[in-house]
C-alpha positions in Angstrom: 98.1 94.4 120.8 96.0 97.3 121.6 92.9 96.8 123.7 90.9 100.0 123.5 88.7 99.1 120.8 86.2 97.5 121.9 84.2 95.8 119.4 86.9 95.1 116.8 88.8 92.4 116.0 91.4 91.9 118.0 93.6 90.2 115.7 93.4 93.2 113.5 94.3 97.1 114.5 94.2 100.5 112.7 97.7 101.0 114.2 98.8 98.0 112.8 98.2 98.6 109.2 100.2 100.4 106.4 96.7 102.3 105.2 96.1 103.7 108.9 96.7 107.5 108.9 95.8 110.3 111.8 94.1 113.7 109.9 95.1 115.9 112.6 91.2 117.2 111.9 89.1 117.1 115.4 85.7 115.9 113.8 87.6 113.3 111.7 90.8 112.5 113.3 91.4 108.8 111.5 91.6 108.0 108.5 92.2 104.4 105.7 93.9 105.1 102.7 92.7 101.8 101.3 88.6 102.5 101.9 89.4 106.3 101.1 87.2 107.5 104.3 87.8 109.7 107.3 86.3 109.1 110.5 86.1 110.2 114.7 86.7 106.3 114.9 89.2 104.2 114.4 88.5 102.8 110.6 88.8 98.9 111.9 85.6 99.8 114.4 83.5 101.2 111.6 84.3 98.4 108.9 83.2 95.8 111.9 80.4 97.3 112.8 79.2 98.4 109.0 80.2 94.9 107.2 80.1 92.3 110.5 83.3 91.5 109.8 86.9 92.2 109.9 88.4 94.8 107.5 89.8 92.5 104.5 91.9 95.1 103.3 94.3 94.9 106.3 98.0 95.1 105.3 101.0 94.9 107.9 102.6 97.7 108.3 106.6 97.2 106.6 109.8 96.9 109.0 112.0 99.8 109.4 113.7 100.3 106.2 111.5 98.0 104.0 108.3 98.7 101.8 
């Protein structure tokens, strides 16, 4: 579990999740497929702070060699 997010969930990560992409843009470097938004931070942070709550569209990234 990664702890340098304060203020998210920590049951939930960016990093985690099979929407979670990196840009590679300085002013926007992460982005969520799912919520179709860009952002300097990570996606999790924003939906907490913007909804008080937990991002609902969290999916587990796959295993190796599955979908």
């Amino acid at each position: 579990m990664v702890k340098n997010n304060p203020g998210a969930d920590p049951k939930l990560h960016c990093s985690e999740c099979r929407h979670f992409f990196i840009t590679h843009e300085p002013a926007h470097p992460y982005g969520c497929r799912a919520m179709g938004f860009k952002s300097r931070e990570l996606p999790c942070t924003v939906v907490l702070r913007s909804s008080d709550g937990p991002c609902l569209l969290h999916r587990p990234k796959g295993k190796p060699g599955n979908p």
